[in-house]
C-alpha positions in Angstrom: 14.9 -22.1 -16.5 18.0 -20.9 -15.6 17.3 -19.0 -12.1 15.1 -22.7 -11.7 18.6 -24.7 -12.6 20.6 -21.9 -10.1 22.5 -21.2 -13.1 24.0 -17.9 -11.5 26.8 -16.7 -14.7 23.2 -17.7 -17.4 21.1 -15.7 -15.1 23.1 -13.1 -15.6 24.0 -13.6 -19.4 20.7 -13.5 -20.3 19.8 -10.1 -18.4 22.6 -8.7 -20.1 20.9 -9.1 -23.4 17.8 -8.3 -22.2 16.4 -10.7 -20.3 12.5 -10.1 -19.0 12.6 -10.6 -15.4 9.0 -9.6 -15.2 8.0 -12.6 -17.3 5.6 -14.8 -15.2 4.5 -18.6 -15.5 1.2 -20.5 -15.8 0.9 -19.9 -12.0 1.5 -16.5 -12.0 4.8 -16.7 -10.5 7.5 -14.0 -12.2 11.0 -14.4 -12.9 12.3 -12.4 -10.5 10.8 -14.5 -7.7 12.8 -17.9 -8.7 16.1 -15.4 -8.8 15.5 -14.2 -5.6 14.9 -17.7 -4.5 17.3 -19.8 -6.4 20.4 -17.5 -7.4 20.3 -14.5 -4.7 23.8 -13.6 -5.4 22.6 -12.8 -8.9 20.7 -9.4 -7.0 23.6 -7.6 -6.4 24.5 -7.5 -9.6 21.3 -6.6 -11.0 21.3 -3.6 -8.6 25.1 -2.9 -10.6 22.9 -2.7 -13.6 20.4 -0.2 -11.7 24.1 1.6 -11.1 25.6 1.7 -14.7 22.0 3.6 -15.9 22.7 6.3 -14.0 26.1 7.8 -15.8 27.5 10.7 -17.2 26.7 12.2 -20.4 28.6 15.6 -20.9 31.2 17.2 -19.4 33.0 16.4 -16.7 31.5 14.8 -13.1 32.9 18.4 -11.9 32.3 20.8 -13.9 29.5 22.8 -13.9 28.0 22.1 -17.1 28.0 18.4 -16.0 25.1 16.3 -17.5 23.5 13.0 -16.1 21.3 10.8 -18.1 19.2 8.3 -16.1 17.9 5.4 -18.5 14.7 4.0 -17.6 14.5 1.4 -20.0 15.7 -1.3 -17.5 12.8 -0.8 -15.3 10.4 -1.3 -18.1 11.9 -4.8 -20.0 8.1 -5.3 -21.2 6.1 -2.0 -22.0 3.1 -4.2 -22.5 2.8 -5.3 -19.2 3.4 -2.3 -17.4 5.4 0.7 -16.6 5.6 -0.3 -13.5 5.3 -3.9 -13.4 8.8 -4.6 -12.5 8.7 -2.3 -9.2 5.4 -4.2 -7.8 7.5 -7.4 -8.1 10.2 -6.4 -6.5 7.8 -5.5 -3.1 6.5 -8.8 -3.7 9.5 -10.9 -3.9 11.1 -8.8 -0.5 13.0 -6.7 -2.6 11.5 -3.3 -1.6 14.6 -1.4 -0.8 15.7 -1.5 -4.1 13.0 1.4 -4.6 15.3 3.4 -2.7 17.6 3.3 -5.7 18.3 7.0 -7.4 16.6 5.3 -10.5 14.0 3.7 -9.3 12.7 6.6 -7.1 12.9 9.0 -9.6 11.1 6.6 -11.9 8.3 6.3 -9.7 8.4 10.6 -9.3 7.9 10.9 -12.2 5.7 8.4 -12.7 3.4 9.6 -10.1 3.5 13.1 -11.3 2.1 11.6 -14.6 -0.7 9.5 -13.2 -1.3 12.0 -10.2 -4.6 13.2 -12.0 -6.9 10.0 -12.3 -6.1 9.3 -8.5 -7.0 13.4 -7.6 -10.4 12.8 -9.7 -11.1 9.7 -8.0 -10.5 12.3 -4.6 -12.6 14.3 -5.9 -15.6 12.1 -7.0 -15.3 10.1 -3.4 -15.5 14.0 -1.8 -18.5 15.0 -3.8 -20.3 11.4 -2.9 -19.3 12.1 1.1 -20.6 15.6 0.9 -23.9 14.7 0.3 -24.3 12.2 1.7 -23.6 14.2 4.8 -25.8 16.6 3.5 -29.0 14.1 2.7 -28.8 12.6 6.5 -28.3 15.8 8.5 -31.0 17.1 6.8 -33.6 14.1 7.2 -32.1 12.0 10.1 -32.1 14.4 13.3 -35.9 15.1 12.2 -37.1 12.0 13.4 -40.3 12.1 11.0 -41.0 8.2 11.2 -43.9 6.6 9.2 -46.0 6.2 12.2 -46.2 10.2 13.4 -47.8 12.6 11.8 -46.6 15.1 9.0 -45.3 18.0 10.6 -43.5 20.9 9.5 -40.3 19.4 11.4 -40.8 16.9 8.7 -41.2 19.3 5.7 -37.6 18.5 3.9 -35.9 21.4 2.5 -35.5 21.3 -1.8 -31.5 21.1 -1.5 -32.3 17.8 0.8 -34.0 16.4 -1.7 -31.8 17.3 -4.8 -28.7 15.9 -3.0 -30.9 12.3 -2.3 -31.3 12.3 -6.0 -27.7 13.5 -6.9 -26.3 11.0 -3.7 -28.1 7.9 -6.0 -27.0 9.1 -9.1 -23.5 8.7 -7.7 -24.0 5.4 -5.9 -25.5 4.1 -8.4 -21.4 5.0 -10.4 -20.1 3.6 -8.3 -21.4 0.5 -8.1 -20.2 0.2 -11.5 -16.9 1.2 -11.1 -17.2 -2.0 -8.1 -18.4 -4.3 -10.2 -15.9 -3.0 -13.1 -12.6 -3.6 -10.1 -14.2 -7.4 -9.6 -14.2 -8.1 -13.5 -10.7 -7.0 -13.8 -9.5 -9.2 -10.7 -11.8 -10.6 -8.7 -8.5 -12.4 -6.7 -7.0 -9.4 -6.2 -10.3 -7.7 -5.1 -11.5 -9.9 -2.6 -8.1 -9.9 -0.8 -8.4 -6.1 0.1 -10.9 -5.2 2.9 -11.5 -2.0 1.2 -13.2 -2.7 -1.2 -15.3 -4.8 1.3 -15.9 -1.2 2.9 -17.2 0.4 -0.6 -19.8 -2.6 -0.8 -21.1 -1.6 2.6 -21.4 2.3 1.8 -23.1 1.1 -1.5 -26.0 -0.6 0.6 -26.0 1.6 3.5 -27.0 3.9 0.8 -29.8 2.3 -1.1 -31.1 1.5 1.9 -31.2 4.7 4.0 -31.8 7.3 0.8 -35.5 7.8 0.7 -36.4 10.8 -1.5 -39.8 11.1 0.6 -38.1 11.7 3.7 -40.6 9.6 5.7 -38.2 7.3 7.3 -37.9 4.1 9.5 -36.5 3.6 12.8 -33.9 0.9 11.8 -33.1 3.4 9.0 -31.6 5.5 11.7 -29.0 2.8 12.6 -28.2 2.1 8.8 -27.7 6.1 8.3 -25.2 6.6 11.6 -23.0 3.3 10.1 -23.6 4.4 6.8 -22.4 7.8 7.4 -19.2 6.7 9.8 -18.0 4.1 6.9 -18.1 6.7 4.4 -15.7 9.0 6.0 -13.6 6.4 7.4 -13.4 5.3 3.9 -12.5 9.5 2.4 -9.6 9.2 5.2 -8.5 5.4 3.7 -8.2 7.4 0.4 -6.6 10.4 1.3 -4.0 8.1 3.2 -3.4 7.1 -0.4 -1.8 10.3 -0.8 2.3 10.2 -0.8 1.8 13.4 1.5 -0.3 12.2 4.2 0.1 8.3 3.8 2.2 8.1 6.5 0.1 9.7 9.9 -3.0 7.2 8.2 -0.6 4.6 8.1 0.3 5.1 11.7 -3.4 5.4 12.9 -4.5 2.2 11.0 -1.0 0.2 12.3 -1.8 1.0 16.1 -5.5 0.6 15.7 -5.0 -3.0 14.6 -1.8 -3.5 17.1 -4.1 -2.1 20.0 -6.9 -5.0 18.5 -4.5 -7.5 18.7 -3.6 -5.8 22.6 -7.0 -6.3 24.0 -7.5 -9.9 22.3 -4.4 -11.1 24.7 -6.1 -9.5 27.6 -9.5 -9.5 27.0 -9.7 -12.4 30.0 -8.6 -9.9 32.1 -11.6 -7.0 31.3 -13.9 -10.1 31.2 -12.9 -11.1 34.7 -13.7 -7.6 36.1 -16.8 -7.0 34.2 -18.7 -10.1 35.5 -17.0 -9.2 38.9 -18.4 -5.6 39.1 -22.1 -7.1 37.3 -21.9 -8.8 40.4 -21.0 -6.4 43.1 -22.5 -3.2 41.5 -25.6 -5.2 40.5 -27.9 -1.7 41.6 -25.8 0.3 39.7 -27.1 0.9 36.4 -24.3 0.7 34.2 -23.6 -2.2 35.9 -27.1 -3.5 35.7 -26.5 -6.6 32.5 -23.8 -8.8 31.9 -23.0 -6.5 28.2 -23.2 -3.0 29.6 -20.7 -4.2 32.5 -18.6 -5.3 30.1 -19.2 -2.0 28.0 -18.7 0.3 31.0 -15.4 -1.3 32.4 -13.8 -0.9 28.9 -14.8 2.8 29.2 -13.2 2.9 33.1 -9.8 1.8 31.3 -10.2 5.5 29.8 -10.3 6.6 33.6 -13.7 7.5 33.9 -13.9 5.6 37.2 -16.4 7.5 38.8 -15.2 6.7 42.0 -17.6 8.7 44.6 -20.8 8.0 42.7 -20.2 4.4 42.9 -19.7 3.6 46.7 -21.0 7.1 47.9 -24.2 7.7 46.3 -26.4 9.5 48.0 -29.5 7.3 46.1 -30.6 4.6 48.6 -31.5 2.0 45.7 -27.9 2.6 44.1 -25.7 2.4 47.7 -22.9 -0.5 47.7 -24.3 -3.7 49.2 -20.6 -5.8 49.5 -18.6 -2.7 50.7 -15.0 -4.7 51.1 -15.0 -6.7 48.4 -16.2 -4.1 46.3 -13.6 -1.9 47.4 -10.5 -4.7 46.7 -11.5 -5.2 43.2 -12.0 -1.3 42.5 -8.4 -0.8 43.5 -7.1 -4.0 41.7 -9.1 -2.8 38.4 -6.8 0.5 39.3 -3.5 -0.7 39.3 -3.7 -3.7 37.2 -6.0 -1.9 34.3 -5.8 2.0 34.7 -2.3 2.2 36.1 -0.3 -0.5 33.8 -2.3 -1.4 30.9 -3.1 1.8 29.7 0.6 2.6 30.1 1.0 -0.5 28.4 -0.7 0.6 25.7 0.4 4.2 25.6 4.0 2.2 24.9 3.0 0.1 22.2 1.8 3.0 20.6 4.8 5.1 20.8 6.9 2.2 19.9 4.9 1.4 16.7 5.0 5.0 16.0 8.8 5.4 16.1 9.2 2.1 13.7 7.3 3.9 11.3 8.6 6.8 11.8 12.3 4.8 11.0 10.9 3.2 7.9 8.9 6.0 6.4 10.6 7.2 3.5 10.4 3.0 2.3 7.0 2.8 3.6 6.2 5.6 1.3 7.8 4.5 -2.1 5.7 1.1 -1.5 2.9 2.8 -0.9 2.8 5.1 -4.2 4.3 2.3 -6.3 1.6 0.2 -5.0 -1.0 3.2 -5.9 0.2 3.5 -9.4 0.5 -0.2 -10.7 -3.5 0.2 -9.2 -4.2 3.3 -11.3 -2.3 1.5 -14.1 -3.9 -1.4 -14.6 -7.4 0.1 -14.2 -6.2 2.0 -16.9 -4.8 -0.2 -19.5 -7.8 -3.1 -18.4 -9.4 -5.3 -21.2 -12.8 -3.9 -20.1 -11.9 -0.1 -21.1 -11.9 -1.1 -24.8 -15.9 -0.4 -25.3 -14.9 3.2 -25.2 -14.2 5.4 -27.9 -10.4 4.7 -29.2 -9.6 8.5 -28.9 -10.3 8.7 -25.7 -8.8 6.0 -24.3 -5.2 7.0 -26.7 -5.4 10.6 -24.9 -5.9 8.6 -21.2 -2.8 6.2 -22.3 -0.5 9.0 -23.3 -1.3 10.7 -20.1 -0.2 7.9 -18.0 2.4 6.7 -19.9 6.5 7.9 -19.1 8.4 6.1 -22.0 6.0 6.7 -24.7 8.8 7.5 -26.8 12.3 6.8 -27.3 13.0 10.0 -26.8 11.7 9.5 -23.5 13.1 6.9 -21.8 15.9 8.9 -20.0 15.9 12.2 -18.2 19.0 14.4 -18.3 19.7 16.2 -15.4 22.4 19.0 -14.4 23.4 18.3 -10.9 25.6 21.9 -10.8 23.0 23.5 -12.0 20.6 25.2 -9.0 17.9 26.0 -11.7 17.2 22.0 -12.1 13.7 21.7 -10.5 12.3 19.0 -12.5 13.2 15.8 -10.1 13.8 16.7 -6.3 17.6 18.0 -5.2 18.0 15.1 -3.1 17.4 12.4 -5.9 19.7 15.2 -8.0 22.8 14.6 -5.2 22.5 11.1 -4.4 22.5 10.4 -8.1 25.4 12.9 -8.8 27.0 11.2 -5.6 26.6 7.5 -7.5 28.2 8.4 -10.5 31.2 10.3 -9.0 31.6 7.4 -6.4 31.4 4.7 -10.0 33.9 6.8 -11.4 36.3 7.1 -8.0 36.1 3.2 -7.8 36.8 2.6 -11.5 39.9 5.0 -11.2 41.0 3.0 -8.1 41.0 -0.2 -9.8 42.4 1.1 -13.2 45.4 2.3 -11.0 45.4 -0.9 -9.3 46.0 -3.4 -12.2 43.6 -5.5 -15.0 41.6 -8.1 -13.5 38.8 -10.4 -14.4 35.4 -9.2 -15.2 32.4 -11.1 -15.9 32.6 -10.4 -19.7 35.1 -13.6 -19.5 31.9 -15.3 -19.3 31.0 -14.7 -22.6 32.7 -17.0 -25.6 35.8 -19.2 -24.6 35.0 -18.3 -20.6 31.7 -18.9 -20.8 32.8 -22.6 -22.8 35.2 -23.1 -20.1 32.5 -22.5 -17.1 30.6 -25.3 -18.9 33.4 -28.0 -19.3 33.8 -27.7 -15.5 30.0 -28.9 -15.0 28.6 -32.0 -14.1 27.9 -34.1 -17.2 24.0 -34.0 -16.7 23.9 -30.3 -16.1 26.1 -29.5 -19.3 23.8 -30.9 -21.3 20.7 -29.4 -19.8 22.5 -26.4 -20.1 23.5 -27.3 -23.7 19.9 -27.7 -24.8 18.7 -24.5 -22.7 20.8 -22.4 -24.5 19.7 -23.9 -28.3 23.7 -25.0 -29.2 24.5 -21.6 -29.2 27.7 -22.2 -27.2 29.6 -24.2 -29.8 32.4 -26.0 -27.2 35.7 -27.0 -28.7 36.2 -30.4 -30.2 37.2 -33.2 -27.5 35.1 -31.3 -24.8 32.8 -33.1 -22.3 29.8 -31.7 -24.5 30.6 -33.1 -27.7 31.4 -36.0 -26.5 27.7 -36.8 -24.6 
C-alpha cells in the first residue's frame, strides 16, 4: 500500500522492520514490482541494506585474524516461499544486477552448491535416455528391414538392441510422468517455455519409432532421424544449464535465432534468385522444381556455387540455354549474396558474440538463479507430498541453506589464504565493501553529525506527516493502524 501510495520514507520504514518484499497480490504481482515502479529511489537504499549484511565481526578490517559475517536472512524475508524467491523477482522486475552484489552471489554459490545434485541426476537420467536411444536406432534403423521385405539376417536384431528398446520405454514412459507432473505444478509457466514443447516431441517420436520387433515402417525412418536430432539438441539445452558451459550454448542459441530473424528480412532477396535460377537453370537438376531451387540457392550462400558444372557441363541435356542472362544473375547472386550477406552475417555473429561476451558474468548469475528457483520449486511442490515424509525431510534438508539459525550467515577470513569455502574473488570484493563502509563512515564522522533516516522514526516521522496533504495524512493515518500518535493541534487530529 505504501510503494502503491509512493510513500518513499513508509517503504522504507517498514523494510526496516522486516517488511516482505516478496509478498505478492491476487494477481500475482510482488512487492518489489510496485517499488521498482512507484518509489525507485527507495532501491538504492535497499541495496545499502544488501551493504550493512556484509560487516565485520572480529578483529580489525586489517588484521589478519579479521572475520566477516555475511547475513543471509535479508534475501530470504519468507522461508516458506522460497530460498530464493526474492532473487527471481528481482530478474523479473529489471533488477538483475543486483545479483552481482557480494551477498547475493555468494548466496546463490552456495545455494547452487547445495542443490547442484538433483540438477546432475536429472543430467544423468536425460544421458542414460539419449544413450539408448542412440543405441535402439543405430541398431534397427540403417537395416532397413521394412514390413514388406523378407526376413533376412540383416534384419536379425542383436539382444542388446532389443534390451535397450525395452529399457528406452521404461524411461520414456518416466518421463512422461515427470511432464505431466511440470504441467500440474504450473501449467502457465510450462507452456511459456519451448522446452518443454521439445520433451513432448521426444516423448512421441519415441512411442512411435520404438518397436521391440524391429520390423519397421518407412515413415518410421523420418520419425527416428527427427526423433534422434531433438533428443540431443535437447542433452545440449540441458547441459547449457550448466553455470560452466551456459554461456558458449547461450551464444549458439542467441545467434541461431538472430541469424532466423537475418534471413526473415531478406528472404525476398533468396526468393528472387531462386525462381530466377528455376527459371534459367530449368535442365539443371537441382534447379529442376520451384523448392529445391529455393533449397539449392540457400546452400550456394555457403559458397558451393559450382560454377563450371553449371554453364560448362559437358552433359548435352544439362548445357545453359540463356547464356547472358544466366551469367548477370550468377555474378549478382555473387556479390550481392556470397560476397556481402554472408559477411553480413559473419558480423552479426561476431557482434552478438562480443555482447555476450561483455555481459557474461550477469548472464550467468540469471541463468543459475533461474535454474535453482526451478529445481526448488519442483522440490518443495504440493504434488511431492504422496511420498513417504522421510524422504522428502532428507530431499528438503539437502536443498535447503538456512535451515537453521545457525546457518543463516557464513563467516569468512579474508587474510586468511586457507579460506576455500566461497571463491577469492567474492572473498576480496566483500572484504573490499566493508573496508570501503568503514573508510566512508570515518570520513563523515570526521566531517560533522548530520541527519540520517532514523529521524524518520517518532517526532521525524510525525513531522513528515504534518507536512502532507490532508487526504494523504489520513490514508496514511489509517495505513499505519494509529500507530503514529501526532501531537495535539496537528493537521491529523484535527480531520
Amino acid at each position: 500500500m505504501a510503494a502503491l501510495n509512493e510513500f518513499s520514507n513508509y517503504v522504507l520504514l517498514l523494510l526496516a522492520h522486516g517488511g516482505d518484499v516478496t509478498a505478492r497480490t491476487r494477481g500475482n504481482v510482488s512487492v518489489l514490482s510496485f517499488i521498482v515502479r512507484r518509489t525507485p529511489d527507495v532501491v538504492p537504499k535497499f541495496v545499502q541494506r544488501l551493504d550493512r549484511a556484509v560487516r565485520l565481526h572480529d578483529h580489525e578490517i586489517g588484521d589478519v585474524d579479521c572475520e566477516l559475517k555475511m547475513d543471509f536472512r535479508i534475501l530470504v524475508p519468507n522461508a516458506e516461499r522460497g530460498e530464493s524467491v526474492l532473487l527471481l523477482d528481482l530478474i523479473d522486475v529489471g533488477q538483475r544486477t543486483i545479483l552481482q552484489h557480494p551477498l547475493c552471489e555468494t548466496f546463490l554459490f552456495l545455494k547452487w552448491r547445495r542443490i547442484r545434485k538433483f540438477f546432475l541426476l536429472s543430467l544423468l537420467f536425460h544421458a542414460v535416455f539419449v544413450v539408448l536411444f542412440s543405441v535402439y536406432v543405430i541398431g534397427v534403423y540403417p537395416r532397413n528391414c521394412d514390413d514388406a521385405q523378407p526376413v533376412r539376417y540383416m534384419c536379425q536384431i542383436p539382444m542388446a538392441t532389443t534390451v535397450s528398446g525395452y529399457a528406452l520405454l521404461a524411461l520414456n514412459t518416466l518421463l512422461v510422468s515427470k511432464e505431466v507432473f511440470q504441467l500440474a505444478h504450473g501449467w502457465r509457466a510450462y507452456v511459456r517455455h519451448w522446452e518443454n514443447w521439445l520433451q513432448l516431441l521426444i516423448v512421441a517420436s519415441v512411442f512411435l519409432c520404438d518397436v521391440p520387433s524391429g520390423r519397421v515402417s518407412s515413415w518410421q525412418h523420418h520419425i527416428a532421424a527427427l526423433g534422434i536430432f531433438l533428443t540431443w539438441l535437447e542433452l545440449m539445452m540441458i547441459v547449457g544449464r550448466f553455470p560452466t558451459f551456459g554461456l558458449y550454448v547461450q551464444m549458439f542459441t542467441t545467434v541461431a535465432v538472430n541469424f532466423s530473424k537475418f534471413l526473415l528480412a531478406y528472404c525476398c532477396l533468396l526468393f528472387a534468385f531462386g525462381l530466377s535460377f528455376a527459371v534459367l537453370f530449368a535442365n539443371y537438376p537441382p534447379f529442376g522444381n520451384v523448392p529445391l531451387s529455393l533449397l539449392k540457392t540457400v546452400v550456394m550462400m555457403s559458397g558451393e556455387l559450382e560454377f563450371e558444372d553449371m554453364f560448362y557441363n559437358a552433359k548435352p541435356s544439362e548445357s545453359i540455354q540463356f547464356p547472358y542472362t544466366a551469367h548477370f544473375l550468377f555474378l549478382m547472386f555473387v556479390v550481392l549474396v556470397t560476397v556481402i550477406l554472408t559477411n553480413l552475417l559473419v558480423g552479426l555473429a561476431v557482434s552478438d558474440i562480443q555482447g555476450l561476451q561483455k555481459s557474461a558474468g550477469l548472464d550467468r548469475l540469471v541463468r543459475q538463479a533461474e535454474l535453482v528457483a526451478h529445481l526448488e520449486s519442483m522440490l518443495f511442490s504440493r504434488l511431492l507430498r504422496c511420498l513417504p515424509a522421510k524422504l522428502l525431510a532428507v530431499c528438503h534438508r539437502s536443498a535447503l541453506l538456512l535451515s537453521s539459525h545457525r546457518s543463516c550467515a557464513i563467516f569468512i577470513r579474508p587474510n586468511d589464504p586457507r579460506e576455500r569455502r566461497i571463491p577469492r574473488y567474492l572473498v576480496r570484493r566483500a572484504y573490499h565493501l566493508v573496508a570501503e563502509r568503514r573508510e566512508r563512515g570515518r570520513r563523515q564522522r570526521e566531517a560533522g553529525p548530520g541527519l540520517g533516516l532514523g529521524g524518520l522514526a517518532g517526532g521525524g516521522l510525525c513531522a513528515h506527516v504534518a507536512s502532507l496533504p490532508t487526504e494523504k495524512q489520513r490514508h496514511m493515518h489509517l495505513f499505519l493502524g494509529g500507530s503514529l500518535n501526532s501531537r495535539p493541534g496537528s493537521r491529523i487530529d484535527a480531520e
